[in-house]
C-alpha positions in Angstrom: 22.7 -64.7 -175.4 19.2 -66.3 -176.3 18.7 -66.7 -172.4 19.4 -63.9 -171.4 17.3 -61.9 -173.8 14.2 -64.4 -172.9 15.5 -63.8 -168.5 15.3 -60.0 -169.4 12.0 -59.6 -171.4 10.1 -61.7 -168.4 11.7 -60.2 -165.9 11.1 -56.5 -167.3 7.9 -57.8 -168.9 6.4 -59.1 -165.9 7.3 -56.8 -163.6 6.2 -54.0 -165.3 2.7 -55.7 -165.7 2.7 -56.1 -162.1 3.5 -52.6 -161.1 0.8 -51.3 -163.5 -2.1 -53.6 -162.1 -1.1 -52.5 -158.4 -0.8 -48.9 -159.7 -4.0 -49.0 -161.5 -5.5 -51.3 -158.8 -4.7 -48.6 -156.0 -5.5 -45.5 -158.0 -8.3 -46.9 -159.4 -10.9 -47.7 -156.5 -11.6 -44.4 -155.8 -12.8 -43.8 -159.3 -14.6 -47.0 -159.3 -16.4 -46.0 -156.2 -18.1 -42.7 -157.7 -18.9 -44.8 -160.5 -20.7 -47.5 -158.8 -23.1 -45.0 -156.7 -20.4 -44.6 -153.5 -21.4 -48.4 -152.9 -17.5 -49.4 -151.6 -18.0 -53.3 -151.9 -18.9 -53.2 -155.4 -16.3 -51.1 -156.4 -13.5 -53.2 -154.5 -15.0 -56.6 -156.1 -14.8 -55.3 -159.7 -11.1 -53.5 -159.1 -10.3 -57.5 -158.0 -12.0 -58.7 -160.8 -10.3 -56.7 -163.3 -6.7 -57.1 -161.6 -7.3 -60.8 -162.4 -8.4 -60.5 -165.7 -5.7 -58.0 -166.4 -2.9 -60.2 -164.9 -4.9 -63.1 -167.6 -4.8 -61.5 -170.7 -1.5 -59.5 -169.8 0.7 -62.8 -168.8 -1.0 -64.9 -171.7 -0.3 -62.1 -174.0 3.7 -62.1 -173.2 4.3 -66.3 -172.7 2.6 -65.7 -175.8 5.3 -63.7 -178.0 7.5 -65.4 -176.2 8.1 -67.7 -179.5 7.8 -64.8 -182.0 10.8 -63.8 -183.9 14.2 -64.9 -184.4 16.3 -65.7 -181.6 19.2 -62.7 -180.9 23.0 -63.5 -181.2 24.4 -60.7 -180.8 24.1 -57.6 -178.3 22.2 -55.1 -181.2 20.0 -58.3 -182.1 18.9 -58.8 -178.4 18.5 -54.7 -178.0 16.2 -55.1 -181.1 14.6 -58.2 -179.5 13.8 -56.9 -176.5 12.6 -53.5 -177.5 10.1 -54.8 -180.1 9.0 -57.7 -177.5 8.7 -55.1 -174.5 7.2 -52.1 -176.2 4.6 -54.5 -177.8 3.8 -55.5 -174.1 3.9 -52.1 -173.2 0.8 -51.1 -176.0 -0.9 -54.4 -175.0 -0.7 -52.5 -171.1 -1.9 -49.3 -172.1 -4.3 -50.7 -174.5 -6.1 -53.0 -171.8 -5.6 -50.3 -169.5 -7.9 -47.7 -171.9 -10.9 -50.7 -173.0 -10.9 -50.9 -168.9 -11.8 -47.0 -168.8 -14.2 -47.5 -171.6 -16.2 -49.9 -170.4 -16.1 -49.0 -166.6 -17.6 -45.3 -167.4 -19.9 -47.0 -169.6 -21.2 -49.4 -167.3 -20.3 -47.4 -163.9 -23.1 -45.4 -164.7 -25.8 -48.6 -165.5 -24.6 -50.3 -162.3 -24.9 -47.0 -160.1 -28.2 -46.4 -161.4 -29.5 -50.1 -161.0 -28.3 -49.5 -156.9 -30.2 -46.1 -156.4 -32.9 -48.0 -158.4 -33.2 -51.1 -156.2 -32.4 -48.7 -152.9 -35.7 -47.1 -153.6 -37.4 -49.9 -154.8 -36.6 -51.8 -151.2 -37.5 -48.4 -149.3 -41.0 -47.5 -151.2 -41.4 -51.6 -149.8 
């Protein structure tokens, strides 16, 4: 019973943290690239830096809780398990996901404005 709880919450755990960072990976550039002034190579160099440290934090996080709790031994104890394990993964996602947001609108608009700035600093050159 213990394995197959620990099989299921990597399995569902993992995947799902994979489908979000391509989801949020593919969605995402567009929105990156208004934020970053139109300028397409930043925007697809951060969306590959922040796939990586999403896939960090987000596979740490679950090997992680991994050892938390007690082991199940019976089917309601491993429902329990995995739904506590899973949806605690499933903040940790959502969470990373909106400090991503955050701090890419925050500093979109720095990085834009630090392009147009050295674009018109190289033309008045």
């Amino acid at each position: 019973m213990t394995e197959l709880a620990y099989t299921l919450y990597l399995a569902i755990s993992l995947g799902m943290t994979v489908w979000v960072a391509h989801t949020l990976s593919t969605n995402g550039e567009v929105f990156l690239v208004q934020c970053f002034g139109h300028n397409a190579q930043v925007a697809r160099s951060t969306n590959h830096l922040l796939v990586v440290g999403f896939y960090l934090v987000n596979i740490g996080f679950i090997t992680l809780t991994l050892s938390n709790g007690s082991e199940p031994e019976t089917w309601p104890q491993m429902i329990r398990f995995l739904s506590g394990k899973v949806g605690l993964a499933v903040i940790v996602l959502g969470g990373m996901h909106f400090f991503n947001m955050h701090a890419i609108a925050r500093f979109g608009r720095k990085v834009s404005d630090w392009l147009v700035e050295g674009q018109s600093y190289r033309a008045a050159a």
